[in-house]
C-alpha positions, 0 to 999 in steps of 0.5 A: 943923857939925863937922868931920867933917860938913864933910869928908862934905859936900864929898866927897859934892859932889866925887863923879864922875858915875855911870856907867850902863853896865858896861863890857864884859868879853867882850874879857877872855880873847879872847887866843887860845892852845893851852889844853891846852899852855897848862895843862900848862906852866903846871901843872908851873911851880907844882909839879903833873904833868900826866898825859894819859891815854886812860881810866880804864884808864891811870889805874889802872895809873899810879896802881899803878906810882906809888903804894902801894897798901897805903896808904889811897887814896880817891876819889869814882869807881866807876870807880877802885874797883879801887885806891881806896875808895868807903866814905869820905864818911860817916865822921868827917873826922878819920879821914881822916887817914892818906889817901896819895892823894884821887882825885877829878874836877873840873868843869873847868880853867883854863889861864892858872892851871891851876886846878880847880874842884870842888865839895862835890858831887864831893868826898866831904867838903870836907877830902878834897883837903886832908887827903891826902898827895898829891891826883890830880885828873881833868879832861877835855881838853874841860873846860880853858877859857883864862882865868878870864873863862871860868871865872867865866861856868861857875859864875856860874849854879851851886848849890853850898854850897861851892867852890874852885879848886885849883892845884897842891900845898899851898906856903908860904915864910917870909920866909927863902924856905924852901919848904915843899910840903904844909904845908896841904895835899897835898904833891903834885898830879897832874892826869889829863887824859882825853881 
């Protein structure tokens, strides 16, 4: 027997016995917490502005005392159609490139990280919340769940071709400890919290 063979066969007879059940993991993210507070200071930790709003009203008049509006701004929600274009998600992704502002909806947050998930179904195009200077992202106060335990067990069921847990604005560092905000992504995050 080669020596190799002869190294396999004594890990296969050293191999531990097997376990037949999985241990359980509903003990994970029993922590008890206030999830809204949890996500808002975890969010502005990583560089994104939370920002509690009552309607899609106070979503308008701040994204027009905060942003130009002459800029090409995008978004997936009629109700935004005011600020924002709905005419996107058909064209070219390259011509996407002059975007100042994506506005789209999340399917809900996670506190403990202050991730989002969204889908290509709520996306437009899968480039949207990554081509644009600046991203806003609106995520109801019911939608926040405390940990990633419980964002695993949302999505465990769904269908979709593409999805993504996005955290605060695009940053990279070197190893000279240079941040760079917006270097893959959009510079900046703002997270609508509707009520």
């Amino acid at each position: 027997m080669s020596s190799k063979g002869e190294i396999l066969k004594r890990i296969k007879a050293n191999q531990p016995e097997l376990v037949s059940e999985l241990p359980d993991l509903n003990l994970l993210g029993s922590e008890q917490f206030d999830v809204l507070e949890t996500y808002k200071t975890v969010l502005k930790g990583i560089g994104g502005d939370p920002v509690e709003v009552a309607d899609y009203n106070e979503i308008i008049n701040y994204i027009k005392s905060n942003y130009n509006l002459e800029k090409r701004l995008i978004t997936t929600l009629p109700e935004l159609s005011e600020i924002a274009s709905l005419d996107w998600k058909a064209v070219d992704p390259h011509s996407l490139q002059d975007v100042e502002l994506t506005v789209v909806k999340a399917h809900f947050g996670v506190a403990e990280n202050s991730g989002l998930w969204v889908t290509d179904d709520i996306l437009g195009q899968r480039v949207a919340p990554f081509i644009a200077q600046y991203l806003a992202i609106i995520v109801h106060k019911k939608d926040l769940v405390p940990t990633m335990q419980q964002a695993y067990q949302r999505i465990g069921n769904m269908e979709y071709g593409f999805g993504t847990f996005i955290a605060g604005p695009s940053k990279t560092a070197d190893i000279e400890q240079s941040l760079v905000l917006g270097a893959h992504g959009a510079r900046g995050l703002i997270v609508f919290i509707l009520d």
